[in-house]
Every structure is written in C-alpha cells, then in structure tokens.
NUDOMAR-285192 format. One record per residue (C-alpha): x, y, z; residue number from 1. Coordinates in nm, 4 decimals, padded with zeros to 6 digits. Layout:
X_Y_Z_NUM
...
REM end
This chain:
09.1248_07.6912_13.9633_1
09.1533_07.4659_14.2732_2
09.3565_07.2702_14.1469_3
09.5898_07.4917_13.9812_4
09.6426_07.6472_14.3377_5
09.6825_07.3590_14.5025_6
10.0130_07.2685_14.2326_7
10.2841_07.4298_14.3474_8
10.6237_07.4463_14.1849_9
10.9160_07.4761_14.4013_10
11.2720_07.5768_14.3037_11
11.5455_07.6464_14.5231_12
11.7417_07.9972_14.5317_13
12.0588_08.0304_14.7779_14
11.8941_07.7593_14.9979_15
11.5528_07.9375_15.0432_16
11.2612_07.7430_14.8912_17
10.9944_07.9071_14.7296_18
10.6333_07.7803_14.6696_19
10.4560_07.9662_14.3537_20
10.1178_07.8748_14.2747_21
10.0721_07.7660_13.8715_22
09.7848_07.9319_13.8716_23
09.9766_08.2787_13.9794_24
10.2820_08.2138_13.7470_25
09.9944_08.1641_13.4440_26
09.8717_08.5081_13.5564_27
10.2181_08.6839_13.6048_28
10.3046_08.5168_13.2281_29
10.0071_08.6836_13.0501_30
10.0621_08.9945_13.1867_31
10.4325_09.0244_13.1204_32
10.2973_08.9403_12.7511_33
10.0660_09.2122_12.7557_34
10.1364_09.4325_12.4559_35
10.2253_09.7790_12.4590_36
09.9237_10.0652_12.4835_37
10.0105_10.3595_12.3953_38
09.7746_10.6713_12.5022_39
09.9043_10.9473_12.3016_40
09.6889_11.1988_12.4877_41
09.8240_11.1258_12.8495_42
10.0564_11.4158_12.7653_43
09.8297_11.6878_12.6589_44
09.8531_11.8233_12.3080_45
09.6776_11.9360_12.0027_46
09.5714_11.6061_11.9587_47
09.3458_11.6111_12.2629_48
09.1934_11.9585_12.0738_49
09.1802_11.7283_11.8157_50
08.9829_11.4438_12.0009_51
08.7477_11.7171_12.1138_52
08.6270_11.8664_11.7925_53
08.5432_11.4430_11.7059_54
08.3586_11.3488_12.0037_55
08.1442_11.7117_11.9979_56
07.8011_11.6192_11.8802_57
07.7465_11.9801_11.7122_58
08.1410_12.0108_11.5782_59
08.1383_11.6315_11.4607_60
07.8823_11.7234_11.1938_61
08.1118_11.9006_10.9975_62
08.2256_11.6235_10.7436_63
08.5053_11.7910_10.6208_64
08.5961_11.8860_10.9355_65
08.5694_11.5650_11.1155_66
08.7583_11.3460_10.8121_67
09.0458_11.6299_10.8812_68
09.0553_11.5159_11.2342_69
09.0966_11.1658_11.1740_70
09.3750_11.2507_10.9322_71
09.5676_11.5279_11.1746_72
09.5727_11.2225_11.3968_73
09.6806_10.9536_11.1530_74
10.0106_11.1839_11.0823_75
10.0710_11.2364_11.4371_76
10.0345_10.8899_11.5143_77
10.2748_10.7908_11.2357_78
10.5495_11.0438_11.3656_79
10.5020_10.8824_11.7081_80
10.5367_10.5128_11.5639_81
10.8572_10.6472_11.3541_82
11.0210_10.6835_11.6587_83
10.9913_10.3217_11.7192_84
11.0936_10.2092_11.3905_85
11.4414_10.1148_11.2486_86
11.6695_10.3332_11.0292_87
12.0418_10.3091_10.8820_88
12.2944_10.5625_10.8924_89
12.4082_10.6903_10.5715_90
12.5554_11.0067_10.4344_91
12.4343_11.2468_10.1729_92
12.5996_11.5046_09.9845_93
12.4677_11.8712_09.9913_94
12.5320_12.1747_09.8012_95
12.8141_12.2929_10.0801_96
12.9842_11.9059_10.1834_97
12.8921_11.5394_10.3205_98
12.6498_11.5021_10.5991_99
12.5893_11.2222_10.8685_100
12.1944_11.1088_10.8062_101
11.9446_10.8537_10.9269_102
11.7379_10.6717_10.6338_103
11.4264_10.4350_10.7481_104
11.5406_10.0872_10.6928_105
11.2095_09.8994_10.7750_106
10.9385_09.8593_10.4636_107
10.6089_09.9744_10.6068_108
10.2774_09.8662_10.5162_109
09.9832_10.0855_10.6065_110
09.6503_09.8952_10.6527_111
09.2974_09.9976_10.6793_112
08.9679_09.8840_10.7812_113
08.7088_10.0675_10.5495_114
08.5490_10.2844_10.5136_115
08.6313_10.4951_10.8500_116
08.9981_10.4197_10.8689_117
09.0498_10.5624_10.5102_118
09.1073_10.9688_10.6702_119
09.3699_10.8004_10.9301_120
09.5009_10.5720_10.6909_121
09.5975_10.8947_10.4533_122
09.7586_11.0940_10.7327_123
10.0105_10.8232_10.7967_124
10.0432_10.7842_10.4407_125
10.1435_11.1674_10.4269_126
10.4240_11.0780_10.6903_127
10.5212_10.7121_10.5697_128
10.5029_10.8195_10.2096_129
10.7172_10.5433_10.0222_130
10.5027_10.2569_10.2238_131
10.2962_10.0109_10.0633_132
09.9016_09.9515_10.1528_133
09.6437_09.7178_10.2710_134
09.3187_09.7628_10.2226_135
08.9871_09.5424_10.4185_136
08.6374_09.5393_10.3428_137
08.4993_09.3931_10.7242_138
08.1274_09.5043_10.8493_139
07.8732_09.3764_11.1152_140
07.6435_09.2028_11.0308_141
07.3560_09.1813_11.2343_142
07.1192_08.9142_11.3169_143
06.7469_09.0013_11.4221_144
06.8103_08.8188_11.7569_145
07.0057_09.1446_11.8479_146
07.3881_08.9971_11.7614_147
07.6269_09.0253_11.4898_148
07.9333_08.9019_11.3373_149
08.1606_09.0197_11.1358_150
08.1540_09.0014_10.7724_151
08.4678_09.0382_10.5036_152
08.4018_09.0901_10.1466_153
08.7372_09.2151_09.9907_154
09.1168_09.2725_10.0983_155
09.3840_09.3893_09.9261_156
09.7705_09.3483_10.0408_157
10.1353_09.3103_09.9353_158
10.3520_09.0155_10.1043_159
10.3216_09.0612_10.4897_160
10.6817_08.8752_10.5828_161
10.9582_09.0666_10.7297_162
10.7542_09.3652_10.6823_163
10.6008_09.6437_10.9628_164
10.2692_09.6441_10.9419_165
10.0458_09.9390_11.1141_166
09.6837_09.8498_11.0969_167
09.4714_10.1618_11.1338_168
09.0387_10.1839_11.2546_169
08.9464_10.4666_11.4720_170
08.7170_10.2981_11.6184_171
08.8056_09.9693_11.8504_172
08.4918_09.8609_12.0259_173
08.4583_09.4762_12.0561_174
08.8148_09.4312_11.8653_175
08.6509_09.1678_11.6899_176
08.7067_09.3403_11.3494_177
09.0529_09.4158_11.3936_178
09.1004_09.0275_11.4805_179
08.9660_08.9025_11.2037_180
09.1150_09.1534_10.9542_181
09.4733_08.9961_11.1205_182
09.3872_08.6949_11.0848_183
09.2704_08.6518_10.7538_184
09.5716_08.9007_10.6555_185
09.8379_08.6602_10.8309_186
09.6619_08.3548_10.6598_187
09.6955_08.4769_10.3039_188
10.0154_08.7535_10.3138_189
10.2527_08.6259_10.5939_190
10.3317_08.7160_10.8807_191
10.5282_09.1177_10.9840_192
10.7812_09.1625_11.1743_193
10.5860_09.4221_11.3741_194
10.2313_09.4655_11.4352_195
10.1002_09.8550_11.5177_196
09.7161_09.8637_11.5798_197
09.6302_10.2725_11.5602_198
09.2603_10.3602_11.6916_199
09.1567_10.7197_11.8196_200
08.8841_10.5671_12.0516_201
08.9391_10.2201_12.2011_202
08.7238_10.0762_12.4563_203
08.8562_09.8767_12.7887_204
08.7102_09.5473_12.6496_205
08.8280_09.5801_12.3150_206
09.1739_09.6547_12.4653_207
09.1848_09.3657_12.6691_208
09.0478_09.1383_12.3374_209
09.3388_09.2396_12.1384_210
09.5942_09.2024_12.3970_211
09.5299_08.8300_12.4546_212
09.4831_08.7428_12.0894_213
09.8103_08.9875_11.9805_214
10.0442_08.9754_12.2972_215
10.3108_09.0926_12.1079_216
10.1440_09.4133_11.9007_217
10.1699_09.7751_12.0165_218
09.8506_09.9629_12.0193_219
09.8330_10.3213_11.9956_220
09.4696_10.5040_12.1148_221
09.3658_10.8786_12.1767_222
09.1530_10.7978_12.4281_223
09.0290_10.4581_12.6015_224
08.6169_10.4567_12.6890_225
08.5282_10.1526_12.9519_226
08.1900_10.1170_12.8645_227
08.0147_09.9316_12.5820_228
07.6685_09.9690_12.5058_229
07.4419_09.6233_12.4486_230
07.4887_09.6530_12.0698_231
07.8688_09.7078_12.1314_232
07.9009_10.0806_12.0546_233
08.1735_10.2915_12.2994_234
07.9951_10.4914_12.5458_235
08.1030_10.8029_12.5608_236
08.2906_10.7523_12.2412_237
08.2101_10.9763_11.9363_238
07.9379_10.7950_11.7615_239
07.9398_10.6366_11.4094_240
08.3020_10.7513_11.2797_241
08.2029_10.5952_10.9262_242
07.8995_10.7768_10.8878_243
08.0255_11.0893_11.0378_244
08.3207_11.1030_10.8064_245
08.1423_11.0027_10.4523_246
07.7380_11.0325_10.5375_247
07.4969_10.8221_10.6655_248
07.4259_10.4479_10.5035_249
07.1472_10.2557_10.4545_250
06.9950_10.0517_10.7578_251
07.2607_09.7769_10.8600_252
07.2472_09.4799_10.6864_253
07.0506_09.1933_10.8708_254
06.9455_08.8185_10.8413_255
REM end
C-alpha cells in the first residue's frame, strides 16, 4: 500500500492540478462497480410477516408452512425483478376493440441451488411462467479438520447467452456456493445478459464475496445478518432452510 500512495496521478482541469492517490482511485473503482443490493424489506410489507414466520423457531417447524414462505417470497421477488426487465409494446385485440399492451421481451431462465431453493424457485416460476430452468446439485462438504468445500454433482441448463438469468438460494452465507454454481454455469452454458442472485437471508460477508466476484449482478435479499458462525452458518438467520423445508438429512458428508 505504500507505494500505491506514494504514486500519484495528476491531470489538469481548468488550470487546477489535482493529485489522486492510485491506491484511492482503485478503491473509488471497486465501489462504483459494486452491484446492486436490493433489500426488499426496507419498505415494510407482508414479506417482512413473511420473514418472521421463517426465522421463528416454533412457526419454522411447520414444513408446509415454511416451504409456503419461501415460495410467497420467490413470487414477490419475481414481480419486483419484472420491473427491471425489458418488454415490447404490442397491441391485442379484445372482445370490444384494439388495445395498447406491454409483452416481456427478455427470455428468462430461473436457476436453483437444491434442494432449499426449489420452494423459491417455484414462486418465481408461478410469476415468470413461460421461462426456462436451471437446476444445481452443490453441497458442503466437510473435512474433519473443521472446513469444507463445496461439492457439485449434477446441473442441468439451457444455453445461458443473451439470456436473463435469476439464480435463486435462500440462504447466502459464505457465497461460496452461489460462486461456484456461476461459474461452472458460465463455463458450460454461456454467458446472460443479466445476472439476478435472489436469497431471503444473506449475510454481510457473503454480500461482500459476491459483489467482488459479480460486480455487475443485482442481488435481491429479505434481510442481511452480519454475523457468521465458525462453521459459516448466519447468526441470527433462520437455521437449516433445507432441512426445515423437506426434513432433516443424514449427518453431513465428511472425509
């Protein structure tokens, strides 16, 4: 760093010069790259009732209740992402004359990590009802020194290119999953137009991990949780949203 302070680049603007440190202008770049987080509960609606009934430990353990959360959500996400989408004016003929209409022009993939992004994953599908889907088998896999890494066993995906893609886990902890899933997604299928990255709970870390590896994604939480336990679980968060949603598993796998 002490050298990057002590470069200084030095332009000249109506005769005043100006001395910026590299190592600011580096700083100022990354966060002018920072993607777009979007906190859908910062104005208060039924979504926060919603968040409520998935983080209560005694309302949570209703399964059917809780996978009806995560899907309420999903649709209300996808209405809130529709508004950033693009669409083509066109008009339709109804029983009485000719009206002026708006049809959605962008082809819209939904992804999801399983198995706990599958009740999101089917609200947006609900809302974006002609799109086409991804689907990603990722897991921890934990090591008996206490770590873990992520493990992928399966995806499934149409051509990526030209296409928006919203990626949907309700849980974003480390972000590592969610980074791998893209990458091994932009590898194989090509490379959308758009990236969306939908999570109910996100954590301040994770956050930060996805916005330096996908600058240019928007990411749309219910609720962002700064801490992270030692085995990288969001405290307060909501718990296991896997297990709460479909039943408990077997013990992790671990080598």
């Amino acid at each position: 760093m002490a050298i990057l302070d002590a470069y200084r680049l030095k332009t000249t603007i109506s005769g005043v010069k100006l001395a910026v440190s590299l190592h600011s202008f580096l700083i100022l770049s990354i966060r002018t790259h920072r993607p777009m987080i979007v906190n859908i509960s910062s104005t208060v609606s039924i979504a926060n009732d919603y968040l409520l009934q998935l983080r209560d430990e005694v309302i949570q353990l209703n399964t059917v209740l809780f996978r009806l959360n995560l899907k309420r959500i999903g649709q209300i996400m996808a209405y809130e992402i529709s508004k950033k989408l693009q669409y083509e004016s066109i008009q339709t003929t109804t029983p009485l004359g000719v009206a002026d209409c708006h049809k959605l022009s962008d082809k819209i993939v939904l992804g999801t990590i399983l198995r706990a992004g599958i009740p999101m994953h089917e609200g947006m599908l609900s809302i974006f009802d002609n799109a086409e889907n991804t689907f990603i088998s990722a897991y921890r896999q934990h090591h008996k020194d206490g770590t873990f890494e992520i493990s992928m066993e399966y995806i499934s995906s149409p051509e990526l290119d030209g296409k928006v893609l919203i990626l949907c886990d309700p849980m974003l902890a480390t972000g590592s999953s969610i980074v791998k899933s893209l990458t091994a997604l932009f590898r194989e299928y090509g490379t959308p137009k758009e990236l969306h990255i939908a999570s109910v709970v996100a954590s301040s870390a994770g956050l930060e991990y996805i916005s330096l590896e996908y600058p240019d994604a928007t990411i749309w939480i219910v609720a962002e949780d700064e801490e992270l336990t030692a085995k990288s679980y969001i405290v307060p968060g909501l718990g296991d949203a896997g297990d709460l949603a479909y039943g408990s598993k077997s013990d992790d796998i671990m080598d």
